[in-house]
N, CA, C and O atoms as a MOPAC input file, in Angstrom:
PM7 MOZYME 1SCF
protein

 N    -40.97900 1   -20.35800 1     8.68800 1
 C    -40.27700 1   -21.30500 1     7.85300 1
 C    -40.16900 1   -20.80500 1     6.42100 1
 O    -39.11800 1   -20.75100 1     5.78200 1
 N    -41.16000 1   -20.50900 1     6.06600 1
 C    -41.52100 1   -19.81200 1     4.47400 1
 C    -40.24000 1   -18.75700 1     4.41000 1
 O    -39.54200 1   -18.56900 1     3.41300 1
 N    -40.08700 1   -18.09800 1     5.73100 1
 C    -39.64900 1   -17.01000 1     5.47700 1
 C    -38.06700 1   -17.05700 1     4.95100 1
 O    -37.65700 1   -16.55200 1     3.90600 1
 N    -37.42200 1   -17.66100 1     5.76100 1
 C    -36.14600 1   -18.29700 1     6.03400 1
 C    -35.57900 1   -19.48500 1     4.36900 1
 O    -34.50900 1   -20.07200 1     4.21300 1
 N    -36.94100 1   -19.43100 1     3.31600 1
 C    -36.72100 1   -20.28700 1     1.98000 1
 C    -35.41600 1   -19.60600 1     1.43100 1
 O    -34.34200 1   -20.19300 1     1.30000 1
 N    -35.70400 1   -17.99800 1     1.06200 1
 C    -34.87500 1   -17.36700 1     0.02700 1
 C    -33.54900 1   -17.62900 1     0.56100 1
 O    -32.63900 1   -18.08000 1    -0.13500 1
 N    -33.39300 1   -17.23300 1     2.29400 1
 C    -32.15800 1   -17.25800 1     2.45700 1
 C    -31.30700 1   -18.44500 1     2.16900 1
 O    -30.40900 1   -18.48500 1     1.32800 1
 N    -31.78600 1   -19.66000 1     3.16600 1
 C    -31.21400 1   -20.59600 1     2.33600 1
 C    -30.61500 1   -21.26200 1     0.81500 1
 O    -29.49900 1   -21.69900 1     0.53000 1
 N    -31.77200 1   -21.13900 1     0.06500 1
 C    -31.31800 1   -20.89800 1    -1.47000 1
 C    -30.25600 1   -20.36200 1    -1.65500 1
 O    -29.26900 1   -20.95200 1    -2.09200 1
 N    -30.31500 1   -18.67800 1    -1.22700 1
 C    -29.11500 1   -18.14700 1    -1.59800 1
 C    -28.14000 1   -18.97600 1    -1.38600 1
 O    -27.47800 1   -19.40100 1    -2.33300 1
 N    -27.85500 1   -19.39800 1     0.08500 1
 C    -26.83400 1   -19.72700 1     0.74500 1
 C    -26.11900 1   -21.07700 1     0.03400 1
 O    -24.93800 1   -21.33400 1    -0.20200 1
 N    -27.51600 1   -21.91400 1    -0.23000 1
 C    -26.83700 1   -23.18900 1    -0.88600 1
 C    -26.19200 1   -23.06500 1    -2.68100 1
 O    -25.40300 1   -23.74400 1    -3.33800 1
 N    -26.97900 1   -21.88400 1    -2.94900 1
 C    -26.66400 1   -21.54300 1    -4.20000 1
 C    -25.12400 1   -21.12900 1    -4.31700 1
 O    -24.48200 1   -21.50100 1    -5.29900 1
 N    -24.46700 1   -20.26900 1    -3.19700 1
 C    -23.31400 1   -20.06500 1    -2.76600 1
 C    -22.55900 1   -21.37000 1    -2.49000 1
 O    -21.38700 1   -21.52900 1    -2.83100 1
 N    -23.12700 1   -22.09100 1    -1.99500 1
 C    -22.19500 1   -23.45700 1    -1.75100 1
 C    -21.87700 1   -23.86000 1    -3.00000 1
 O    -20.72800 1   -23.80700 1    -3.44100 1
 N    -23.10400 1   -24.38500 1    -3.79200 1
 C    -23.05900 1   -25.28600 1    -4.87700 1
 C    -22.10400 1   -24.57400 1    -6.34500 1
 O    -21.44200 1   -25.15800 1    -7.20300 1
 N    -22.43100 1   -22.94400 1    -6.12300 1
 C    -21.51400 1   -22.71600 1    -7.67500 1
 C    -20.70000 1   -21.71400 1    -7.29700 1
 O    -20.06600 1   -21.04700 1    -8.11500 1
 N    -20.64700 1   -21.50900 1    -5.87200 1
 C    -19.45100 1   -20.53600 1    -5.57300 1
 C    -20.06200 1   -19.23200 1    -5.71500 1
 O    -20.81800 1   -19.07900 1    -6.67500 1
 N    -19.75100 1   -17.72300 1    -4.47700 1
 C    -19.92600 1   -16.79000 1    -4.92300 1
 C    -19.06200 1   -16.11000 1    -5.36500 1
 O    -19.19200 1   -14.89100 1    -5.25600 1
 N    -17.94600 1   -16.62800 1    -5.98200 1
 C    -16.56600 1   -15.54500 1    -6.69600 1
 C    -16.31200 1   -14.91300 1    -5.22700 1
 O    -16.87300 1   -14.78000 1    -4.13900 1
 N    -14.95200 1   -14.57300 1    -5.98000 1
 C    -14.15700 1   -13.51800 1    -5.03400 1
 C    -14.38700 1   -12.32900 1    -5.02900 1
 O    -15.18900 1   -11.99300 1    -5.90000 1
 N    -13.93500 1   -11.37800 1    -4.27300 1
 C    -14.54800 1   -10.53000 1    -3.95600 1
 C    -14.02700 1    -9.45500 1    -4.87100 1
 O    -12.83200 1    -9.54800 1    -5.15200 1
 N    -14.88400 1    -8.18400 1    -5.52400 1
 C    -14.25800 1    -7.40300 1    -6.45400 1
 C    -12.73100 1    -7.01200 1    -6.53000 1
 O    -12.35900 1    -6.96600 1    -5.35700 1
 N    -11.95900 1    -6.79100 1    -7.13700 1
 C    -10.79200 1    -6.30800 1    -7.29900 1
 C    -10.92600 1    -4.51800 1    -7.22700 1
 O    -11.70200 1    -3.78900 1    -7.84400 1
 N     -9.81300 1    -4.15100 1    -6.18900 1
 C    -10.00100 1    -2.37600 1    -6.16100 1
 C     -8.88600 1    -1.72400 1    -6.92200 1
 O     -7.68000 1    -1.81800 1    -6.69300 1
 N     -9.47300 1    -1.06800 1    -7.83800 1
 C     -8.50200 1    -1.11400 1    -9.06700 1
 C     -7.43800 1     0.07100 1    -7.93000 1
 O     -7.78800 1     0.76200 1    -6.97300 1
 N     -6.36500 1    -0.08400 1    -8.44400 1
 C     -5.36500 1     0.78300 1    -7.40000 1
 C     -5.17700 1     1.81400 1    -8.58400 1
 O     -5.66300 1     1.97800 1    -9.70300 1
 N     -3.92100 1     2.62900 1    -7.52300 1
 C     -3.28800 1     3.98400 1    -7.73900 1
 C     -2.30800 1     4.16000 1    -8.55000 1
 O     -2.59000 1     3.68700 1    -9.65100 1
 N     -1.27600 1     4.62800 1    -8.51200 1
 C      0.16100 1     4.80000 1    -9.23500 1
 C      0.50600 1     3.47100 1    -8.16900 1
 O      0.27700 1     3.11000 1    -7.01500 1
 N      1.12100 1     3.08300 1    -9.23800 1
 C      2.34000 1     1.39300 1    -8.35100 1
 C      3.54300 1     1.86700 1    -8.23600 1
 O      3.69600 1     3.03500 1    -8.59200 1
 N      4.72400 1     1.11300 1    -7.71400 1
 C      5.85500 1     0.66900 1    -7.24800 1
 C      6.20700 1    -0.25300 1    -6.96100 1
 O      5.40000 1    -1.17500 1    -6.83900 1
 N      7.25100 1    -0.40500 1    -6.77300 1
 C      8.40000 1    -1.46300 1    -6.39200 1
 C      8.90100 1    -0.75600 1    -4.68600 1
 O      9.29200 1     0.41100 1    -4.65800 1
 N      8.84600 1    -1.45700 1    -3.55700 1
 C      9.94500 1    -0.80000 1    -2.68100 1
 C     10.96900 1    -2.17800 1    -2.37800 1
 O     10.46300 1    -3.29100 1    -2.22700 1
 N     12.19200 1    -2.00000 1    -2.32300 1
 C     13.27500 1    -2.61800 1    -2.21800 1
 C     14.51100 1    -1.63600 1    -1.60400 1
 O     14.54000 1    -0.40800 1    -1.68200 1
 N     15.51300 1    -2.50300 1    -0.98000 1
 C     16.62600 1    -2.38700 1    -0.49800 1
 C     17.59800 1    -2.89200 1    -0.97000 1
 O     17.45800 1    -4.05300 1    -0.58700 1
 N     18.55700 1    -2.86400 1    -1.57000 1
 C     19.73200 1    -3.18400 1    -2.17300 1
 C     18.99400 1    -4.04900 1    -3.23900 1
 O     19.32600 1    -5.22900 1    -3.12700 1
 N     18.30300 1    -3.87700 1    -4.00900 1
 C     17.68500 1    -5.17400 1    -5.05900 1
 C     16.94600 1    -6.02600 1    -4.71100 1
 O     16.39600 1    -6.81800 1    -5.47500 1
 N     16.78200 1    -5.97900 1    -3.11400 1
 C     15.96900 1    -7.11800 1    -2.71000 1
 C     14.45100 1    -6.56200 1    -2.23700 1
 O     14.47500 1    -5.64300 1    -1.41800 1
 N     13.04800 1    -7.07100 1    -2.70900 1
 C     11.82200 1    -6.36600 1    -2.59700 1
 C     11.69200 1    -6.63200 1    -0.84200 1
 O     11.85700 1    -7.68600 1    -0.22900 1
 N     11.32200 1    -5.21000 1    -0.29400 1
 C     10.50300 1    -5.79400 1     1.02700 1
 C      9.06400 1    -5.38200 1     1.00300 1
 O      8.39200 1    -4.56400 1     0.37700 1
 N      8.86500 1    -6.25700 1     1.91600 1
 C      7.12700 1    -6.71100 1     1.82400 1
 C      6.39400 1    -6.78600 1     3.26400 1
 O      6.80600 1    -7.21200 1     4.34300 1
 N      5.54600 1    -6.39500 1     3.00500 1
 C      4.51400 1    -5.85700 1     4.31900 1
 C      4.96700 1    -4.64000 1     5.22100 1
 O      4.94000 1    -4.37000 1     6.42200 1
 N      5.41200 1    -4.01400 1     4.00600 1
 C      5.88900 1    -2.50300 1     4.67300 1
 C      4.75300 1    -1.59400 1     3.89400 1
 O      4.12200 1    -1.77100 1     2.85100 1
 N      4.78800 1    -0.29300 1     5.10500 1
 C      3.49700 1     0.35500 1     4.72700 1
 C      4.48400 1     1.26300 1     4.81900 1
 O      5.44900 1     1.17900 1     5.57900 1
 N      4.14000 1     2.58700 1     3.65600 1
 C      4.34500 1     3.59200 1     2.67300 1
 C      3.35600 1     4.74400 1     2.97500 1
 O      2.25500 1     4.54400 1     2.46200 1
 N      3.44600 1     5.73900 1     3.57700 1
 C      2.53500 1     6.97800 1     3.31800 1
 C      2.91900 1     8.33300 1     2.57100 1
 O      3.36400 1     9.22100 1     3.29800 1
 N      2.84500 1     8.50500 1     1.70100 1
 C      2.78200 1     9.60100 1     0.89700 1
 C      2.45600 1    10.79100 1     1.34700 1
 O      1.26700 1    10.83800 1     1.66200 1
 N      3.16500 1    11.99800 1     1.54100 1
 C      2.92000 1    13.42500 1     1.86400 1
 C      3.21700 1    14.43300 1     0.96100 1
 O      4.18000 1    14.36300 1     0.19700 1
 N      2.16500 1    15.70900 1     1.02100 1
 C      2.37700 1    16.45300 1    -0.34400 1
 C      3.51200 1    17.54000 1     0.92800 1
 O      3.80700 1    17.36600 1     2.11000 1
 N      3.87500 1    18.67300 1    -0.12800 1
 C      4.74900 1    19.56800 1     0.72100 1
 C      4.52800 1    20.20900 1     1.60300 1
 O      5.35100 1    21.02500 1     2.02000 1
 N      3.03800 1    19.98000 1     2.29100 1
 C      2.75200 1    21.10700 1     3.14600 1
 C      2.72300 1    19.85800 1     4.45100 1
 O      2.20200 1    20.11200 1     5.53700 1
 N      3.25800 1    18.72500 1     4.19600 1
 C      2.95700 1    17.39900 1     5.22300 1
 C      1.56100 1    16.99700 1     5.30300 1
 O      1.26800 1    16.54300 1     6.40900 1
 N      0.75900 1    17.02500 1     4.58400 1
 C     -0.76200 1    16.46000 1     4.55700 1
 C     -0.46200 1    14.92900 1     3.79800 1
 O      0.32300 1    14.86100 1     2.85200 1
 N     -1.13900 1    13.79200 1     4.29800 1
 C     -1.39700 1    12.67400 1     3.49700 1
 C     -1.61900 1    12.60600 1     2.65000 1
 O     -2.51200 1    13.45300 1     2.59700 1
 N     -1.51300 1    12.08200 1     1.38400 1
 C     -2.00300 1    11.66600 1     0.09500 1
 C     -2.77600 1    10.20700 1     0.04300 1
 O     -3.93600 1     9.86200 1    -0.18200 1
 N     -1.85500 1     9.69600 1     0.28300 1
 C     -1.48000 1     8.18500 1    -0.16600 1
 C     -1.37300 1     7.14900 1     0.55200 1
 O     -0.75100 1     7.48100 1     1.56100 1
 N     -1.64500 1     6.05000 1     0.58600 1
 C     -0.84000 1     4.64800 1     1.26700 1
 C     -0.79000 1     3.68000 1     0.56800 1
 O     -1.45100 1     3.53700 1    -0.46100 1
 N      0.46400 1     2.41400 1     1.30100 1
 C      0.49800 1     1.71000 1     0.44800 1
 C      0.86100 1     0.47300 1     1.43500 1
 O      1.45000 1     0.68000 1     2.49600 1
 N      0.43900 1    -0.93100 1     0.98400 1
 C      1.76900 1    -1.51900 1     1.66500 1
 C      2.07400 1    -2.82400 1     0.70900 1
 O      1.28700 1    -3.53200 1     0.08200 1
 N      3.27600 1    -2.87100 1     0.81000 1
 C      3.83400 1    -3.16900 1    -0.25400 1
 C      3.57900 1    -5.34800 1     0.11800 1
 O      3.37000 1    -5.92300 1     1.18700 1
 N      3.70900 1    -5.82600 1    -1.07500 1
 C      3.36200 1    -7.55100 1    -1.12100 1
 C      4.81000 1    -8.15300 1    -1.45100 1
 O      5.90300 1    -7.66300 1    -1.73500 1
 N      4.15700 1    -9.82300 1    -1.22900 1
 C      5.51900 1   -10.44800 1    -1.31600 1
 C      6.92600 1   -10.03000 1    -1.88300 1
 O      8.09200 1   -10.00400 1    -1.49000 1
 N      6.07900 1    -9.65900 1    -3.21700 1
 C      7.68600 1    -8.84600 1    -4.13300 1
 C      7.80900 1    -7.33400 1    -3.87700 1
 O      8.14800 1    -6.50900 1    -4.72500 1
 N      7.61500 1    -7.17800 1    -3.09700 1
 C      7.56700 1    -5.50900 1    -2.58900 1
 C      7.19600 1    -4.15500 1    -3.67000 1
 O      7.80100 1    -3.10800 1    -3.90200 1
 N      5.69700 1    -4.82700 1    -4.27400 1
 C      4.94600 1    -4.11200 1    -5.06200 1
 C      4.21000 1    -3.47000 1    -4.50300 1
 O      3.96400 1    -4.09300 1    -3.47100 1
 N      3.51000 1    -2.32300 1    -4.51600 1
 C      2.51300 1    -1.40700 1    -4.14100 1
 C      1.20300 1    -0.66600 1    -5.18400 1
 O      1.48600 1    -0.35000 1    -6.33900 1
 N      0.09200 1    -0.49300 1    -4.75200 1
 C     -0.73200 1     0.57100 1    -5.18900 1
 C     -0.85900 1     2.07400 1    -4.35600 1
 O     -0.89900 1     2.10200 1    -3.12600 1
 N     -0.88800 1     2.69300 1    -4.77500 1
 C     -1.25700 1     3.91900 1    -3.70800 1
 C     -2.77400 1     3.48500 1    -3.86100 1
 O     -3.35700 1     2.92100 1    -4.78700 1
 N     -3.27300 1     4.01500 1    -2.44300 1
 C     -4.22300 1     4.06500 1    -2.13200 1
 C     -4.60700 1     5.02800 1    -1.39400 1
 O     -3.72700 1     5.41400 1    -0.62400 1
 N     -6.18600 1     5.90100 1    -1.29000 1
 C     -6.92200 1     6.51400 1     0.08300 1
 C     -6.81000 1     5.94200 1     1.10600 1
 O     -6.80500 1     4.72000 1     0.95900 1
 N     -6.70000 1     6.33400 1     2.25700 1
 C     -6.61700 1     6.02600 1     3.38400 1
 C     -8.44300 1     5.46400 1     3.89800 1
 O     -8.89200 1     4.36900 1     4.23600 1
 N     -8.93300 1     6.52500 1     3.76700 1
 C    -10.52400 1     6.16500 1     4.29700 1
 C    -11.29700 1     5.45300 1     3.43300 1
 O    -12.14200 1     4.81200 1     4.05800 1
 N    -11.37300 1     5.26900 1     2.03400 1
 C    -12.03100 1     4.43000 1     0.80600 1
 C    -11.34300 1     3.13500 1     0.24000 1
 O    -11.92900 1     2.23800 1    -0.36600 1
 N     -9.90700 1     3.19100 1     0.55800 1
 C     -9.27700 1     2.32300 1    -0.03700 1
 C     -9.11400 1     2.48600 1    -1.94600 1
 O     -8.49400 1     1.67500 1    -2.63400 1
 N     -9.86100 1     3.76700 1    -2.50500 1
 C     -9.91000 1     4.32400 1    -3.60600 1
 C     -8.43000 1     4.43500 1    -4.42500 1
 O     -7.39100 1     4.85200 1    -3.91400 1
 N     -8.53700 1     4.11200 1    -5.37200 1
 C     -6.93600 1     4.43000 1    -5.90700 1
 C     -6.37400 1     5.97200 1    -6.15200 1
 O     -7.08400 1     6.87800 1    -6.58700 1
 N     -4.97800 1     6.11000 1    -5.79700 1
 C     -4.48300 1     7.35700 1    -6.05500 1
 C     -3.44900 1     7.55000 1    -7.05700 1
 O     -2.41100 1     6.89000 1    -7.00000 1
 N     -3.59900 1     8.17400 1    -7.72300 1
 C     -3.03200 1     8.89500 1    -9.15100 1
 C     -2.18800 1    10.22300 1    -8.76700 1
 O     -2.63200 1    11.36600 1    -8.65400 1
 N     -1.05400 1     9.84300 1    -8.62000 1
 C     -0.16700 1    11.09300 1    -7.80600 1
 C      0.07200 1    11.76000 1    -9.44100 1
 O      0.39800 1    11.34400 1   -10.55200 1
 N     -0.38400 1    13.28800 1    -8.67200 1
 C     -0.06200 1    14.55800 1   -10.08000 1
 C      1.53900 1    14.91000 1    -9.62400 1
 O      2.17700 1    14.70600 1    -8.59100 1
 N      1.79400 1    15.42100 1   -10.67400 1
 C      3.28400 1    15.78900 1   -10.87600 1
 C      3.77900 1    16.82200 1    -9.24000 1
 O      2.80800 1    17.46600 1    -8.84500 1
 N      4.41500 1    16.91900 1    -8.79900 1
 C      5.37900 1    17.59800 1    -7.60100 1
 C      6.00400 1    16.90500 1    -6.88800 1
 O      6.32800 1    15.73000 1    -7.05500 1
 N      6.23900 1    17.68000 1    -5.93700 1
 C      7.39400 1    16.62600 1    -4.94500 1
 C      6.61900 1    16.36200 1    -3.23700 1
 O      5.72300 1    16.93400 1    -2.61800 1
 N      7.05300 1    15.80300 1    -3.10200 1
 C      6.36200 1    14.44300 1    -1.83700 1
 C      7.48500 1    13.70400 1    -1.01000 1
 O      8.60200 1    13.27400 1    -1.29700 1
 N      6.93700 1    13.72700 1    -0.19000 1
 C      8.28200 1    12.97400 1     0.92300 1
 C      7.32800 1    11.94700 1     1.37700 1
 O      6.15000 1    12.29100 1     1.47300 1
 N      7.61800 1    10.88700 1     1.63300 1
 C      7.30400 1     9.49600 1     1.82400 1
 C      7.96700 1     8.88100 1     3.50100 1
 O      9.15400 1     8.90100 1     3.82700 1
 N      6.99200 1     8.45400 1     4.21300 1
 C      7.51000 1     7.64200 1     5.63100 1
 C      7.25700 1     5.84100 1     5.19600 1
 O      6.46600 1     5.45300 1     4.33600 1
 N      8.05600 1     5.04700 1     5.95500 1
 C      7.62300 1     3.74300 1     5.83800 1
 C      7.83100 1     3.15700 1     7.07200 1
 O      8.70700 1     3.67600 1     7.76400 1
 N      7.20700 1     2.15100 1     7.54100 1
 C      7.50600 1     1.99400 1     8.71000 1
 C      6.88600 1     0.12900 1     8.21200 1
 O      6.35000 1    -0.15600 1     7.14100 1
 N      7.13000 1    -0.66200 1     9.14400 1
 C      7.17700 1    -3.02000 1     9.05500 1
 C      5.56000 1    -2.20800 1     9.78000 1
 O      5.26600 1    -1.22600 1    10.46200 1
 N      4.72900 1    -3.60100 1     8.96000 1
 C      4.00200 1    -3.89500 1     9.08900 1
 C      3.79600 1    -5.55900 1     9.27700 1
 O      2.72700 1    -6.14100 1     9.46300 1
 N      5.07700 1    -6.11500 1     9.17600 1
 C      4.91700 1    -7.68300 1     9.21700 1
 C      4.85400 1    -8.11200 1    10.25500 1
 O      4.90600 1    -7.31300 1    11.18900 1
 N      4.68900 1    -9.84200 1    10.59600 1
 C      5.18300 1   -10.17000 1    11.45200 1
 C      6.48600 1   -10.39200 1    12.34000 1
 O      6.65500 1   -10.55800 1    13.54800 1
 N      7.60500 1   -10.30800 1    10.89400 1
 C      8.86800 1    -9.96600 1    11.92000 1
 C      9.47500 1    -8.74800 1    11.49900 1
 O     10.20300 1    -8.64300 1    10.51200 1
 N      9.09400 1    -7.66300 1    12.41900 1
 C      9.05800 1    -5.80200 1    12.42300 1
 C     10.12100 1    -5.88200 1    11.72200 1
 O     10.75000 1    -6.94000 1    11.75500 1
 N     10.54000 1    -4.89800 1    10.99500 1
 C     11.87000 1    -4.38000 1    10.18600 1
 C     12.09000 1    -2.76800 1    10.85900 1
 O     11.18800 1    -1.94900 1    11.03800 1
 N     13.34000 1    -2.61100 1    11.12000 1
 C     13.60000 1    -0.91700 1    11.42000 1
 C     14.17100 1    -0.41300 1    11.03400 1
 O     15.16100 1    -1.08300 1    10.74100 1
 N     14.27500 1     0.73300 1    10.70800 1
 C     14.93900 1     1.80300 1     9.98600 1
 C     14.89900 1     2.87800 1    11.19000 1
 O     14.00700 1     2.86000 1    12.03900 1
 N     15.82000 1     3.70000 1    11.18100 1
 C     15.98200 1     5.09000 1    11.80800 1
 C     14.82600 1     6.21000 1    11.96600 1
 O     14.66400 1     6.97600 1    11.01600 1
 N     13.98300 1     6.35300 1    13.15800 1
 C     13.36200 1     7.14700 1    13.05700 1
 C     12.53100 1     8.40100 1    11.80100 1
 O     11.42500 1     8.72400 1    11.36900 1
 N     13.70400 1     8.66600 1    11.69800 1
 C     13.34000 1     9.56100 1    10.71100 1
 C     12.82400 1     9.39200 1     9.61600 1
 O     12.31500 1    10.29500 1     8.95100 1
 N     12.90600 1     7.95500 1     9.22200 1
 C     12.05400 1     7.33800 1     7.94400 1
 C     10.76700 1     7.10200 1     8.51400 1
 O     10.07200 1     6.74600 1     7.56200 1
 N     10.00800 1     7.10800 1     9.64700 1
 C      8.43800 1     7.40200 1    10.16000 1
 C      8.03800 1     9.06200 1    10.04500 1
 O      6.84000 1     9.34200 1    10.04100 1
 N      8.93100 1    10.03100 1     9.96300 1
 C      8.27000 1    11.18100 1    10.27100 1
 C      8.13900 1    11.89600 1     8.64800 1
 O      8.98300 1    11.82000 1     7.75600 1
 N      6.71200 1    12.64400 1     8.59900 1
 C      6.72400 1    13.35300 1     7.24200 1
 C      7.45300 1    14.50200 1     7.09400 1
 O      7.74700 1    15.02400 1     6.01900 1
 N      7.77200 1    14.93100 1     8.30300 1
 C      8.86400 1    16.29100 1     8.82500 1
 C     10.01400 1    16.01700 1     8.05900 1
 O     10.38800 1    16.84100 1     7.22500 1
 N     10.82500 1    14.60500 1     8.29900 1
 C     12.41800 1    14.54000 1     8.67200 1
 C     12.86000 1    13.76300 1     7.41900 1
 O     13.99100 1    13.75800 1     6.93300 1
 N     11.27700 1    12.81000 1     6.78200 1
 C     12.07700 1    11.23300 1     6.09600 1
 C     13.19100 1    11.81500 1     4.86600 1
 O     12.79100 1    12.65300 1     4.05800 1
 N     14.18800 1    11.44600 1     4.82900 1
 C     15.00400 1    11.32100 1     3.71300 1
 C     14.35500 1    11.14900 1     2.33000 1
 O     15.01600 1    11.60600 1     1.39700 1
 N     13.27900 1    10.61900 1     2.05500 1
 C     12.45100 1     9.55000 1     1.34600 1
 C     11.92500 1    10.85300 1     0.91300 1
 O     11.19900 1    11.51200 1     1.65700 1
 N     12.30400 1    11.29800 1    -0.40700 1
 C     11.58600 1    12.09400 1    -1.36700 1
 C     11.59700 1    11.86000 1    -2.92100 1
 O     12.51300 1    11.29600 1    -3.51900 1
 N     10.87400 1    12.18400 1    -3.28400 1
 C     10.54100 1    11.73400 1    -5.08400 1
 C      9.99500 1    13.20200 1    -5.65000 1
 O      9.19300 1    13.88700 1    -5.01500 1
 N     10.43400 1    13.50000 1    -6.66700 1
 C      9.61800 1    14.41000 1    -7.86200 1
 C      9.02700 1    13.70300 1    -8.75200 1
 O      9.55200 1    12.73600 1    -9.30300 1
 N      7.69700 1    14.18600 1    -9.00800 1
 C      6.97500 1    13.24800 1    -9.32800 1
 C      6.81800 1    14.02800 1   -10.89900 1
 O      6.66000 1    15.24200 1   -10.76800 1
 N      6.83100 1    13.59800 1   -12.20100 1
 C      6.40800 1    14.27700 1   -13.08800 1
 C      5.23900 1    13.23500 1   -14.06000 1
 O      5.14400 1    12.01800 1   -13.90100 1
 N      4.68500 1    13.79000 1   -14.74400 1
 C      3.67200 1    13.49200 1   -15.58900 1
 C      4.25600 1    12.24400 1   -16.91900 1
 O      3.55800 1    11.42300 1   -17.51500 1
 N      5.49300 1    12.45700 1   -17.03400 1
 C      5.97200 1    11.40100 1   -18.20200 1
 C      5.77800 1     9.76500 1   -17.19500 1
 O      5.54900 1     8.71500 1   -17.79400 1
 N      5.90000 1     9.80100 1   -15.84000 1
 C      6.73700 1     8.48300 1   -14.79100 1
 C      5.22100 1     7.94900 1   -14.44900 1
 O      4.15600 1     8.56600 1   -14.40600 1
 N      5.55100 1     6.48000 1   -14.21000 1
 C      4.95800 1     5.78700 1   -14.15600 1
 C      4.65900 1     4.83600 1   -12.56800 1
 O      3.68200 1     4.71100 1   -11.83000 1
 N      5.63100 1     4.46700 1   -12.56400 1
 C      5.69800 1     3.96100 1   -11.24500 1
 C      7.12500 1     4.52800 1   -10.37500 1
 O      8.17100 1     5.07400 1   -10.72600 1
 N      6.57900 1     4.10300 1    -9.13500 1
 C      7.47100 1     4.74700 1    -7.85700 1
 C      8.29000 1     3.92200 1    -7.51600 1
 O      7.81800 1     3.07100 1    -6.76300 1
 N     10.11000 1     3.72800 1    -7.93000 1
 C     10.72000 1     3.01400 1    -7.85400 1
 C     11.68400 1     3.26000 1    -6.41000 1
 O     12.80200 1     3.76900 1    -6.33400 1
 N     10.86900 1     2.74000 1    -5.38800 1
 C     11.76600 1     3.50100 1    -3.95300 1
 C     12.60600 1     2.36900 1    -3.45600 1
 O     12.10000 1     1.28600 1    -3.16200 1
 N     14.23400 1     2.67700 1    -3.33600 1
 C     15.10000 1     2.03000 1    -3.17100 1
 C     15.81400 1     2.69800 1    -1.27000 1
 O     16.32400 1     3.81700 1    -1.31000 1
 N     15.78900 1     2.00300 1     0.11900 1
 C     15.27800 1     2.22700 1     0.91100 1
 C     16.87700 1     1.72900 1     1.56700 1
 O     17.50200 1     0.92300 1     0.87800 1
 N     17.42800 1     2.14600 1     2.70000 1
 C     18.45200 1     1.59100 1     3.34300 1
 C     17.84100 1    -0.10800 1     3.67800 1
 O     16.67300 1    -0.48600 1     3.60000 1
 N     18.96900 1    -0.85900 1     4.03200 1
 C     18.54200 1    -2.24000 1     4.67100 1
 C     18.29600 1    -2.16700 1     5.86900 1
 O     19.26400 1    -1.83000 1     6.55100 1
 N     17.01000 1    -2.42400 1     6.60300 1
 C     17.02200 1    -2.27000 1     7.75800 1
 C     17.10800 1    -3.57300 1     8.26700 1
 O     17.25000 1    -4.64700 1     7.68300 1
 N     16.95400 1    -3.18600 1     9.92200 1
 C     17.41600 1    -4.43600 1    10.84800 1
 C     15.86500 1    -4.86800 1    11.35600 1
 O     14.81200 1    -4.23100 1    11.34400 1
 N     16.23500 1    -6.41100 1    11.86700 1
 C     15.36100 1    -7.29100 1    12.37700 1
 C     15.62800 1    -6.89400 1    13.90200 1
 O     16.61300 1    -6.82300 1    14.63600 1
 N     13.99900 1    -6.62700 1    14.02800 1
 C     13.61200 1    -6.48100 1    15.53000 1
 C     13.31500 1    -8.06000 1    15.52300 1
 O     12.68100 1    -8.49400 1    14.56100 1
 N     13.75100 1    -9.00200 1    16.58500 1
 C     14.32000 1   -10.07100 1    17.43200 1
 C     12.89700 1   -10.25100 1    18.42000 1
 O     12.87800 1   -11.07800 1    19.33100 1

């Protein structure tokens, strides 16, 4: 019984004044992804340097904002200046599609030069269609 005191405490101590939310993970280089002006959201973004290795991920929120992020830490990523080809593929509940070739790091259309003056990744994306 003794033993089981602290936990409780804690626990009610958590009830009574709240344990806050949970830390904030400071992110990477941001963006915007959108299609004709309009943001899409719950699309995931992977970043490739030129040799096709991962960098980056992202997936983008209501207003189709992003952080880059690590894949395995969730750590923020700070893309250095070169060029990078980018895949995206729906992560929502109602799938969005685009043409193959916007999943592969081989083929995607989806490239950026990245230089040291730029700030955020302003990726403007064909309109894709509703998978039904």
């Amino acid at each position: 019984m003794h033993r089981l005191l602290p936990i409780q405490l804690t626990l009610l101590a958590c009830v009574l004044i709240g344990c806050g939310p949970p830390p904030a993970i400071p992110g990477g280089t941001p963006g915007k992804l959108h299609a004709d002006g309009q943001p899409l959201r719950e699309v995931r973004l992977t970043v490739f340097d030129h040799d096709g290795h991962p960098q980056a991920f992202a997936v983008s929120d209501n207003q189709g904002n992003f952080q880059l992020r690590k894949e395995a830490t969730l750590e923020g990523v700070h893309l250095t200046p070169g060029s990078y080809r980018l895949t995206i593929e729906s992560t929502g509940e109602f799938p969005m599609i685009w043409p193959r070739a916007y999943r592969s790091p081989e083929k995607s259309p989806l490239e950026i030069d990245w230089t040291a003056e730029q700030t955020e990744i302003d990726l403007n994306v064909p309109e894709p269609k509703l998978a039904l």
